[in-house]
Each structure stands twice: as C-alpha cells, then as structure tokens.
PAVO-669104 format. One record per residue (C-alpha): x, y, z. Coordinates in Angstrom, 3 decimals, decimal comma, padded with zeros to 6 digits. Layout:
<sites>
X:Y:Z;
...
</sites>
This chain:
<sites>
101,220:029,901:101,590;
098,835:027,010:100,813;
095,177:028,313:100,840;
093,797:024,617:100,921;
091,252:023,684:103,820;
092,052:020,325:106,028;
092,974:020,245:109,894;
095,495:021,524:111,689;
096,917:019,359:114,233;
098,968:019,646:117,196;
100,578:017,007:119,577;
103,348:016,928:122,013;
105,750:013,775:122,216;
107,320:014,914:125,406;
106,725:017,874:128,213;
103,091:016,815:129,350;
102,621:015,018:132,812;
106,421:015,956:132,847;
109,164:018,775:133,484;
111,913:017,477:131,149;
112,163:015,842:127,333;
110,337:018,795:125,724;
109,128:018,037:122,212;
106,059:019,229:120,277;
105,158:019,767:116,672;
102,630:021,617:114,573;
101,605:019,821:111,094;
099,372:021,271:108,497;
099,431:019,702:104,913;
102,471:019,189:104,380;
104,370:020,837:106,644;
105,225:019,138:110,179;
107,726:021,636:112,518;
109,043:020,090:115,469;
109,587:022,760:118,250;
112,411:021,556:121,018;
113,751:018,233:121,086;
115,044:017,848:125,171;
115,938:015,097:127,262;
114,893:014,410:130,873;
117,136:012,469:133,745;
116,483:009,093:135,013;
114,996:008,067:138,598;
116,792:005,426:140,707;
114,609:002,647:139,125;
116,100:003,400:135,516;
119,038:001,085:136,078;
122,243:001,706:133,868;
119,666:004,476:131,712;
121,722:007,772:131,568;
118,942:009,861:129,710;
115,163:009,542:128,680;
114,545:010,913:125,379;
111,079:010,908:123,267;
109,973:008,183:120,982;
109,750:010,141:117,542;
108,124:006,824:116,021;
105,270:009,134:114,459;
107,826:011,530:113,024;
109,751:008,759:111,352;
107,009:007,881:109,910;
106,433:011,113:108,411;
109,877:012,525:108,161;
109,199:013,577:104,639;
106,957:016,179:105,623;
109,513:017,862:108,431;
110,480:021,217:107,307;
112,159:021,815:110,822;
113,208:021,676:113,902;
112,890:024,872:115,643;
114,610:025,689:119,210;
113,186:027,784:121,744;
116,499:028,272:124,494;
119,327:026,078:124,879;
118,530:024,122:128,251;
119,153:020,338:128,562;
115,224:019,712:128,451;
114,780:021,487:125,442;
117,860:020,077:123,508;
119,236:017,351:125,479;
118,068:015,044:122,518;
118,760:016,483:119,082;
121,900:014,672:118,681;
119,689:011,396:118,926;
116,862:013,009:116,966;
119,049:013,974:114,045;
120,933:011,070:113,421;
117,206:009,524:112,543;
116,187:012,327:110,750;
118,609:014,896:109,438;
116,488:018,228:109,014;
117,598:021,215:109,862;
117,645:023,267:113,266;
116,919:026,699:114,169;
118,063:028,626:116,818;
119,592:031,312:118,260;
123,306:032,653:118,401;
124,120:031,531:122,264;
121,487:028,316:121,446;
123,271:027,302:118,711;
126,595:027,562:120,634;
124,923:024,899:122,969;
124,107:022,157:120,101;
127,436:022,734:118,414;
128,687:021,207:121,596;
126,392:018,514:121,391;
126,555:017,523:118,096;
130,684:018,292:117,832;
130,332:015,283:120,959;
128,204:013,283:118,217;
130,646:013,713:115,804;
127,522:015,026:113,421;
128,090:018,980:113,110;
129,457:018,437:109,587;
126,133:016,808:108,574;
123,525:019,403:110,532;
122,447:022,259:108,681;
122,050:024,896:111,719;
120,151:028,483:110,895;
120,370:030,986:113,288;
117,082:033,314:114,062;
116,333:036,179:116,557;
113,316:037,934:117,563;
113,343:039,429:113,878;
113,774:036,528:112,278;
110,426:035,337:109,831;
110,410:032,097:107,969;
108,216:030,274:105,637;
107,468:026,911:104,767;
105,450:024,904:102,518;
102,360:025,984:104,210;
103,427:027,799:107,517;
104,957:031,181:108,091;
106,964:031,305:111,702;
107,826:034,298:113,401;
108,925:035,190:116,886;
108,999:037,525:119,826;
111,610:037,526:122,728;
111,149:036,327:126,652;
113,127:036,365:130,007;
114,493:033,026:131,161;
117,113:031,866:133,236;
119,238:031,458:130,089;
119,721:034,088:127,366;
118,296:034,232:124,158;
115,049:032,798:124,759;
112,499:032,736:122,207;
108,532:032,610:122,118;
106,951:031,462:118,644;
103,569:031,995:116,048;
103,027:029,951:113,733;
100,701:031,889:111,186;
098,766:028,760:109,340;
096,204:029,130:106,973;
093,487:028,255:110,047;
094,890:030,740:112,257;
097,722:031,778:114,575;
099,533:029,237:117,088;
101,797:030,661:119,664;
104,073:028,805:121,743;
105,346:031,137:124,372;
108,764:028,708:124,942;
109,786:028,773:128,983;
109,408:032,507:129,962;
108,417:035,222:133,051;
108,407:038,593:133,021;
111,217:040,420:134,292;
111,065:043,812:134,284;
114,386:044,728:135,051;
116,061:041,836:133,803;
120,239:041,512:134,748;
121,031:041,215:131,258;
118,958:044,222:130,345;
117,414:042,623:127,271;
113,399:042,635:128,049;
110,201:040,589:127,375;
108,997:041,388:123,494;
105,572:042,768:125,206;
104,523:045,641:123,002;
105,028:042,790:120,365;
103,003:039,555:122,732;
100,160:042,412:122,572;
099,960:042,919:118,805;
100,103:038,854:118,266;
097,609:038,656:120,608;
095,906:041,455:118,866;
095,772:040,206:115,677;
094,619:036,685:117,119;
095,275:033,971:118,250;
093,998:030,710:117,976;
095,806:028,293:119,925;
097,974:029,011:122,756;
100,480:026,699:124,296;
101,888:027,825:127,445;
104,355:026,483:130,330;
103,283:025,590:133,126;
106,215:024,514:135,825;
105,000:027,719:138,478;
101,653:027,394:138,120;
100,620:026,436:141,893;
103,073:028,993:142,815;
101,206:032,735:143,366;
102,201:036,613:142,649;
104,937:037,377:139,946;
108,353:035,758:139,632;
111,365:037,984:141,308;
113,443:039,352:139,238;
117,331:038,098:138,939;
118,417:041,235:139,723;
117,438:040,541:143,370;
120,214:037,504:143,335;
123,012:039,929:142,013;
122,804:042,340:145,457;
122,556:039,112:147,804;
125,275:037,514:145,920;
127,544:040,806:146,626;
126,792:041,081:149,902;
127,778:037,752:151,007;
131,121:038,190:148,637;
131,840:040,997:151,240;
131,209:039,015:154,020;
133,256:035,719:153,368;
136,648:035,798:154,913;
138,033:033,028:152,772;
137,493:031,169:149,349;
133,840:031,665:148,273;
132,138:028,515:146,214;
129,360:029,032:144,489;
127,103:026,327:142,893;
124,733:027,140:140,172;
123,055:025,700:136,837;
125,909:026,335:134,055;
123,036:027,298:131,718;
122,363:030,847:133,958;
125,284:032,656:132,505;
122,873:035,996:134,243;
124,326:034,247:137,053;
127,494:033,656:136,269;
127,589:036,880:135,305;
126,555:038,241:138,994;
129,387:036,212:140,373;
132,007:037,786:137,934;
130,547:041,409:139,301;
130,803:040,132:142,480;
134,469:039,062:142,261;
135,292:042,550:140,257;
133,724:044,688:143,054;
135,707:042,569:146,247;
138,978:041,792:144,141;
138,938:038,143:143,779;
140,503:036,051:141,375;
137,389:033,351:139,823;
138,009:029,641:138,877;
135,444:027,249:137,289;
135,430:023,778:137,744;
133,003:020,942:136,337;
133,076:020,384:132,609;
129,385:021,845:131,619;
130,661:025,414:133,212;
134,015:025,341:131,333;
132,082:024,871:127,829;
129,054:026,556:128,465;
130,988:030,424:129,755;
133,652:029,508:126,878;
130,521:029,252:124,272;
128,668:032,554:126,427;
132,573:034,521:126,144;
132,987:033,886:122,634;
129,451:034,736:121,645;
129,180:037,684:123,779;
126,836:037,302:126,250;
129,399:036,901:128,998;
132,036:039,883:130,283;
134,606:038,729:132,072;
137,636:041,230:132,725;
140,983:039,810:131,202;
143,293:037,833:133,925;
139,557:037,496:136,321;
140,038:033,560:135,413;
142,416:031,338:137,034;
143,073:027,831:136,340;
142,449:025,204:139,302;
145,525:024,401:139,563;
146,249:027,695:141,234;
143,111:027,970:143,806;
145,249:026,570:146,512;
148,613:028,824:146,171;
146,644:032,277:146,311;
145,209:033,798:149,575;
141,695:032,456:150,522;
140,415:035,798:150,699;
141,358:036,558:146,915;
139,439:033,347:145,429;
136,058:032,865:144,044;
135,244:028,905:142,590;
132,027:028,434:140,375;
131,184:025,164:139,933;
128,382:022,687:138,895;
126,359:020,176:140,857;
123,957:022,167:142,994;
121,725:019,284:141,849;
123,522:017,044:144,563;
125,000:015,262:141,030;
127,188:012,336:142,399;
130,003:012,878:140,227;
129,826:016,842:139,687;
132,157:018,834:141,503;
130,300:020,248:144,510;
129,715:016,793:145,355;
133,635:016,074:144,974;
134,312:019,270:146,050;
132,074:017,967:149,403;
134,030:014,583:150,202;
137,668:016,190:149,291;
137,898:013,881:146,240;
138,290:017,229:143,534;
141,925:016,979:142,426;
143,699:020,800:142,501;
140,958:021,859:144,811;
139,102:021,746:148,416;
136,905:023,215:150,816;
138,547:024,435:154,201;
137,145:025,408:157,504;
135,440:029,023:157,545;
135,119:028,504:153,293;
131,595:030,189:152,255;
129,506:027,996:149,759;
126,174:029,428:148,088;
124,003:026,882:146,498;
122,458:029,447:144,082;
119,991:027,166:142,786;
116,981:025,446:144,015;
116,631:022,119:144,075;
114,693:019,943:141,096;
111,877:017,767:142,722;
113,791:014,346:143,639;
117,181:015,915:144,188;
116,801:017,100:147,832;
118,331:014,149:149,448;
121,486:014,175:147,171;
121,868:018,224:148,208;
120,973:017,603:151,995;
123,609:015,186:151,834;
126,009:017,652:150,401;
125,070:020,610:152,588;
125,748:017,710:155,532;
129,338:017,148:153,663;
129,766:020,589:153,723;
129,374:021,892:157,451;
131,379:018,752:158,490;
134,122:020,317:156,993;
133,420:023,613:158,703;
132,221:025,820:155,720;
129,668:028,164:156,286;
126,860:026,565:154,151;
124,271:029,391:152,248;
121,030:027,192:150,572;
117,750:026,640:151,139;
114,959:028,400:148,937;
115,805:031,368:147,074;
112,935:033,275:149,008;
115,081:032,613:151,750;
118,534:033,158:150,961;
118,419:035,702:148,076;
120,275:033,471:145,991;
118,210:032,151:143,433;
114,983:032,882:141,623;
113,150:030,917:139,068;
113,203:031,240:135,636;
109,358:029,956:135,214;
106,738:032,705:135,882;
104,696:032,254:138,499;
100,507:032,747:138,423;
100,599:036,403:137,979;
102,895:035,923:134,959;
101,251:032,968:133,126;
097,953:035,403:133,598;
099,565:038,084:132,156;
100,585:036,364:129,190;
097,351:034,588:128,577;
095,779:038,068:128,705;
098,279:039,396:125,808;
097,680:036,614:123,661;
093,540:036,204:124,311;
093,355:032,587:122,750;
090,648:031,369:121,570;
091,909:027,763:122,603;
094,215:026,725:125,026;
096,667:023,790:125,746;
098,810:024,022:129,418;
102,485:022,323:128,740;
105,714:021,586:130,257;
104,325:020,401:133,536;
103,302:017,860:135,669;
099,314:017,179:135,752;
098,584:019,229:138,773;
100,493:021,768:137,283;
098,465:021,912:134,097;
095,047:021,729:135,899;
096,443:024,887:137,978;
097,201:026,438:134,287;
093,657:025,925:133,195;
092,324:027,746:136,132;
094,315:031,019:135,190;
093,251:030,654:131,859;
089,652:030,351:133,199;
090,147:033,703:135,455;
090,964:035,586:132,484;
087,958:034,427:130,272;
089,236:031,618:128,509;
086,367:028,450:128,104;
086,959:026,094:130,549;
086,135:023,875:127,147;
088,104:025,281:125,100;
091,539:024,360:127,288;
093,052:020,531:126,544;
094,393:018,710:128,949;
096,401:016,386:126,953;
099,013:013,173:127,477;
101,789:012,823:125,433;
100,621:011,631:121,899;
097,049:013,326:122,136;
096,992:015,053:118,800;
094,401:018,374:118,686;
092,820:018,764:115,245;
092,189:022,039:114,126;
089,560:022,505:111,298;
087,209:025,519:110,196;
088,290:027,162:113,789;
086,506:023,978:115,919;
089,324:022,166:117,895;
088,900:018,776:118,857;
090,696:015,981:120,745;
089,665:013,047:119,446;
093,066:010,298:118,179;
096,429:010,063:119,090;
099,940:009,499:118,119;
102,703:006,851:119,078;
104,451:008,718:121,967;
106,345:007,586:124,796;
110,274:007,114:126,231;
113,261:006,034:124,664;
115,745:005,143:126,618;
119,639:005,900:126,456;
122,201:003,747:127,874;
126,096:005,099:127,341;
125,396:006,527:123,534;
122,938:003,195:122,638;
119,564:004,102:121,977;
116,717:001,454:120,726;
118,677:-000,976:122,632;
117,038:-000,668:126,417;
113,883:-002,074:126,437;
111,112:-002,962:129,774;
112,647:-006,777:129,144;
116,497:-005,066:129,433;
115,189:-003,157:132,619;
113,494:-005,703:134,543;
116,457:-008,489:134,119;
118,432:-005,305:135,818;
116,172:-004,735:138,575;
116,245:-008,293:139,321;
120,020:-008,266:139,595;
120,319:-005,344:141,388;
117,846:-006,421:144,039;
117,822:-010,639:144,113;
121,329:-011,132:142,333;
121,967:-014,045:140,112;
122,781:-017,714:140,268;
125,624:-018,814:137,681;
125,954:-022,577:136,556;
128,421:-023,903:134,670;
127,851:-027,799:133,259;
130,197:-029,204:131,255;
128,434:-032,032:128,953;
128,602:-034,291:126,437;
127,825:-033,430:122,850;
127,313:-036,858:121,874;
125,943:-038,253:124,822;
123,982:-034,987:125,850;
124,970:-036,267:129,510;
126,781:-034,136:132,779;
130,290:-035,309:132,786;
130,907:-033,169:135,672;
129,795:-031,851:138,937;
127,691:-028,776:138,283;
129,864:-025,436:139,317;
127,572:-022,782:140,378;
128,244:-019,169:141,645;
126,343:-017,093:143,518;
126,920:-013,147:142,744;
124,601:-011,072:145,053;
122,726:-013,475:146,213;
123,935:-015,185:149,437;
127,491:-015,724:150,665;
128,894:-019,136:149,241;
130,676:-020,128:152,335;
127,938:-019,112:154,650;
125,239:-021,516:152,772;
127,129:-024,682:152,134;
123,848:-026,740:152,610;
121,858:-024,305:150,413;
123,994:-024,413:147,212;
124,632:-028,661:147,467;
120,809:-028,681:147,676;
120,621:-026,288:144,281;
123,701:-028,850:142,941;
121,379:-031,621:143,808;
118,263:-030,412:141,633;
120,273:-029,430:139,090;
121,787:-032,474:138,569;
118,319:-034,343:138,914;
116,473:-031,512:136,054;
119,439:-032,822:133,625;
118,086:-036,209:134,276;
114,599:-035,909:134,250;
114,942:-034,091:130,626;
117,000:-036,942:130,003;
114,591:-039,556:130,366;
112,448:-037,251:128,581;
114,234:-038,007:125,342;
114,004:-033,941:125,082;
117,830:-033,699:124,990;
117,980:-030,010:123,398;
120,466:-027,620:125,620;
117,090:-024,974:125,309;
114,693:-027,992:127,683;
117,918:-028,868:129,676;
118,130:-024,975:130,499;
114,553:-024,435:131,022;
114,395:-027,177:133,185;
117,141:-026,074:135,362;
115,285:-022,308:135,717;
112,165:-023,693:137,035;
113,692:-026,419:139,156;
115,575:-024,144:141,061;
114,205:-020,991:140,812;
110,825:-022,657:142,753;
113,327:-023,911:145,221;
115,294:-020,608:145,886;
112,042:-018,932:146,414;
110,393:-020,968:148,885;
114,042:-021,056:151,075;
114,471:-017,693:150,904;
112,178:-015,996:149,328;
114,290:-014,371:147,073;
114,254:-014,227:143,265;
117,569:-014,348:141,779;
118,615:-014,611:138,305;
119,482:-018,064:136,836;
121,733:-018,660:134,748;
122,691:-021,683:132,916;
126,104:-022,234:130,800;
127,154:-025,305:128,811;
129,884:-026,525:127,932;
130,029:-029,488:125,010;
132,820:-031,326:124,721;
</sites>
C-alpha cells in the first residue's frame, strides 16, 4: 500500500436527496472504487424515460484510475445501471454469489457478459489495490447476501455499511457480522457512510420472521387460490410462501418475468428450497382445485403492466382472480405508488377477493428491510466515527440521520450533509467540504442513453399536454412560392371538424407568413418556417390559450 500523503476524497453521484440510483466512490492517489451503480424509476413528468441512471461524467474522465466497481446487494437501486455503466467503462465488478446471479441477468440482456470480468467476494473476502485494501463484514436485508464495506486507506478506515438492520433472528438464519462491526469500529474508523431510508421511523426494525407466522396463518384460512404479491428481490419471502404452501398442501405458481428469473437464479445458487413438483406452470392454475393453489407474483408496486395489475383487470392470460380468492400484498408501498395499489386493491374487491394490504404493522405481512432509529444508532455506536456522512435518503431523512449520530456523540460538525457531486476531502485526518464533481441524471429511453435531453423532454410535455399542429406546403424550388393550399392537421389539439373557422383562420396566416418572407427577399425554407411558428403560434395562444406544437413540412417540387 502507497504510504504517500495527499487527500482522500469521497463523493456520491447518486443516493443523496434520493432513495434510488445508488452510486458512490472512494479515490485516493490513484485508486478510484466505485461502490453500487443503481438505477431509480421515473415520475409521471419523465415522458417516454423508462429509467434514471447517474451521470458518471467525472468517472469518464478519470476512468484510468478505476480499480473497481464493488456491489453491496443485488437490488434494482444498487445495480439497475451497471449494464449502462460498463459499456462506458469496462472495469471489473465485485459481488457476491446470489448478487452476481442478478447482473448476469442484466448484462446476459446487454449482450455484454462475455466482456465483464465479474469476481465474486463474501464476508471473508480481502482485496487490495493500488493504494486501498477492502474488506467486508455481513448485514441483514431484505435480499440475501448483503454486504457492508472498509476501505483501509493510508488516512484511515472508511466504512460503508451498504442497506442493512439488525435482525436478530433473521428467516434465513445467516446474522449481522456484529462481533466483527465492533472490532472495525474498534480499530477506527474515520469516515462512516450510513443509510438512511428509516430514519424518521423510531424503535428497531421487526424481524422477517414475524411475516413467515402471519403469512401461514392466513394460508390456513383462505378457502380458495391464495395470491401473493411481493418484491421478487425478497427470496426470505418467497421462501415463507414456499413453507407456507408445504405446511397447507398447495401446489405454487409464479407469474411476472422478474420472479421467474430471480427464484431460478436464488434455486440454482442455493439460497432458495423449494420441494421437487411444489412448482406448477400457469397454465395449470385453473384445472386444479382452488384450495390446492398458491400464485406469487410481482407488481405490489401497482406496476401497470406487472401481473397483479393484470391479474386485477382479468387481462393475465392462463390465469385469474375469482370471488372468495385471498390476495396478500406483502409489501409496502414506495412513496408515489399508493394510487396505482389503491387502484388495484379497488380492482381487486370488485372482483370479490378478500383483499390483505395496508402497512405491514398492520397486516403482518411485510417488514422493512431498512433499520429503523434504534438500528442506525446501534450501528453508529459499533463503528464510533470520527466523521460522518448520512446516505441513501431523501433530505429530511439525512437531517434525521445526523441527529442519531449526534445522540451517540458524534460532532454535529463533523457529519456532511452533502448533494450529489459534493466531494469530501480527507487530508492529515481534517475533513472538509469544500468543491464538487459533475453529478446529476441520465436519462434512459428504450436501451438509448445520452440521447434524452431537458430539450427532448420539454417538446414531449408539450405534446402530451397542448398537442401539435402539422402543415404540409408543397412549394416551388425555383420559385420558392406555395403552389398549393396549405394542408394542416391537428393531432391533440382540437377536433378538425368541430373548429372549421379556427383552422381556415391558421390556413389564412400561414399563407400570408409565406408572403410576407416573400417580399422579404429572405426566401430560405429555415425564415419561411420560422415565420410560420410565430405567426401562428401567437394566434393559437390568444384563441385558446393553448400551446401546441408547430410543425412545418415542405415539399419542393
């Protein structure tokens, strides 16, 4: 390991003022090691965007220096965008077995896997790099294999603790590293990163356990098929619903792509049991008796086209929810999705189906994977940092973080508050926050990236909300003269044979804005076009106060 003396510096790209696109990196000489690389889902307003990934402008510009990208657990914020990230920079990953299972899929989808160099680690594992040594201890999530992280640097030890609570009887049986947490934090630490998603949220988080028992008990009560919704990620929970369909004799079918790969990837890897001839294929669900069927199936997000959703409206081919059916939403809703699973709880008793959701404090079926207060305390008390920086939250969130830290002695100074692209320098044991780094979204649109800009996005929010006004003018090349009537179209704008008078009177101007650019002497299509925007996009608004998008097309001949 280098013994050379210059800063330390450490910067997120994505996960602050957030919950989603995850990305943050430690650099020290010449060593930069990007930890998660996730992706976060569009609002409403994104038009067309199907995923928001971070702008890695900085580490582009320094990709020289990557030794690697290191993975802490294998949800969609955390690796939702190494596909994207590697095909700009092809470094290699790290992760663990059922983690790695995850970005095979991914990057098999990318058609990349031959290219990626992927190293699998556990809670053993130790690496070194040019001037960093990495090692790791183990957490509870909601998914298994989850991994916290030190990064021993010639300035001192950094810790990212990676999404975590403390389950003490965890269903998987494989328990927080926290013998291990107390000799890092023992030796020192320097720097500690730490979620933040349950901060406002008091006590300690429930253990999964708690789901299993309510999950069984309503598996005894259902007289028909039982549905169950949950994230395909919590294979703990999967897991529960395969115990539950062992103990009351049901047969189990999964529906919705994400669950088919992700408990083929936890089968194969071993972190899933499933008793041979337990899974049925859809196709069957409707031939055996009700009372002998268990479904798991995605889209307890209220997803539009996942398959509680179709499952909801009767449009899931092979499959449907009858009368006196029992459905568990055993997750919670994200912030921003209630109204898409109020709408599909609403689906769902119109049917008849007796309808289980609501918070998992008061259903029994579902508990966070985040720690709440007691457990973000409990791990800034293990870990005693000298300095602190809150992540993976929104800015309330992070604020709450730095008051636990506070409780348990930390300097109210010595905790960061950061944005995306703050960079904390590290030298002689002072941090500072004092520059910053080019950080932000990227946008992508089908598998286009680079190619959705704020220009791209407003044109589509105009469309979507004022529509557009199409005009076609055929024209002399030689002449530079209309040789026609204008033909214009309205699409989503007003109703053509509603406003006759409306669209002669658009006709009318532009006709006259060919003219007046005509006695111009500015005959260039480009003035003939502009002309025609202004003209009648000053009319359009002041008739109907609308802003629609128009368009002119010419034809030469």
């Amino acid at each position: 390991m280098s013994t050379r003396k210059q800063p330390l510096s450490i910067f997120a790209l994505g996960g602050l003022h957030e919950v989603g696109k995850n990305m943050y990196a430690i650099e020290y000489g010449d060593d930069i090691i990007v930890i998660d690389c996730g992706n976060k889902f569009p609002d409403e307003s994104l038009l067309g965007i199907d995923l928001i990934i971070a702008d890695v402008t900085y580490l582009q510009e320094n990709k020289d220096k990557i030794s690697a990208l290191i993975v802490t657990h294998g949800h969609e914020d955390h690796i939702g965008g190494i596909p994207f990230f590697l095909k700009k920079m092809n470094v290699p990953v790290y992760a663990t077995r059922f983690t790695l299972g995850l970005i095979e899929l991914k990057l098999k989808e990318h058609r990349i896997l031959r290219e990626t160099e992927l190293v699998e680690i556990n809670s053993d594992s130790e690496l070194d790099f040019r001037d960093i040594r990495v090692n790791f201890f183990k957490v509870n999530h909601s998914i298994p294999d989850c991994l916290g992280i030190v990064f021993r640097t010639p300035e001192g030890n950094i810790v990212h603790t990676g999404d975590f609570k403390f389950d003490l009887t965890p269903a998987n049986n494989e328990h927080s590293d926290i013998h291990k947490m107390a000799e890092i934090g023992r030796q020192g630490v320097l720097l500690l990163l730490s979620e933040s998603t349950n901060a406002e949220r008091p006590g300690f988080t429930p253990s999964e356990r708690i789901v299993g028992e309510h999950v069984e008990e309503a598996f005894r009560k259902a007289e028909r098929k039982v549905i169950v919704s949950t994230f395909a990620s919590n294979v703990n929970r999967v897991q529960q619903v395969v115990e539950a369909c062992k103990k009351t004799g049901r047969k189990l079918a999964l529906l919705g792509r994400s669950m088919e790969n992700v408990v083929d990837v936890a089968m194969k890897r071993g972190y899933l049991d499933v008793p041979e001839g337990m899974l049925i294929d859809k196709e069957e669900i409707m031939d055996m008796d009700p009372a002998k069927v268990a479904i798991i199936c995605t889209g307890s997000q209220g997803e539009p086209l996942a398959a509680l959703s179709r499952l909801s409206t009767n449009n899931f081919r092979g499959a449907e929810i009858l009368p006196e059916d029992t459905v568990i939403l055993a997750a919670g809703p994200i912030p921003g999705n209630e109204t898409n699973v109020t709408t599909i709880v609403d689906n769902l008793y119109s049917i008849g189906a007796k309808v289980i959701y609501g918070s998992g404090s008061a259903t029994g079926m579902h508990v966070s994977g985040h720690g709440y207060q007691e457990d973000l305390k409990l791990m800034l008390t293990l870990m005693a940092p000298t300095y602190f920086i809150p992540i993976h939250g929104e800015l309330r969130m992070l604020h709450h973080h730095q008051m636990l830290a506070e409780s348990v002695g930390v300097a109210k100074e010595n905790t960061f508050i950061m944005n995306n692209g703050n960079v904390v320098d590290i030298e002689n044991g002072i941090a500072r926050q004092t520059r910053s780094v080019q950080a932000g979204n990227t946008y992508v649109d089908g598998i286009g990236i680079d190619d959705v800009g704020e220009v791209v996005l407003r044109d589509r929010k105009q469309l979507s909300e004022d529509g557009m006004l199409v005009t076609v003018l055929t024209m002399s090349r030689s002449e530079k003269k209309l040789i026609s009537e204008p033909d214009t179209i309205s699409r989503g704008f007003v109703y053509m044979r509603e406003s006759e008078e409306l669209m002669a009177e658009i006709n009318r101007l532009i006709k006259k804005a060919c003219h007046d650019v005509e006695k111009e002497n500015r005959n260039q299509w480009k003035a003939i076009k502009q002309n025609i925007r202004k003209s009648v996009g000053q009319y359009v608004f002041r008739e109907t106060k609308k802003k629609p998008m128009v368009l002119p097309i010419i034809i030469e001949v």
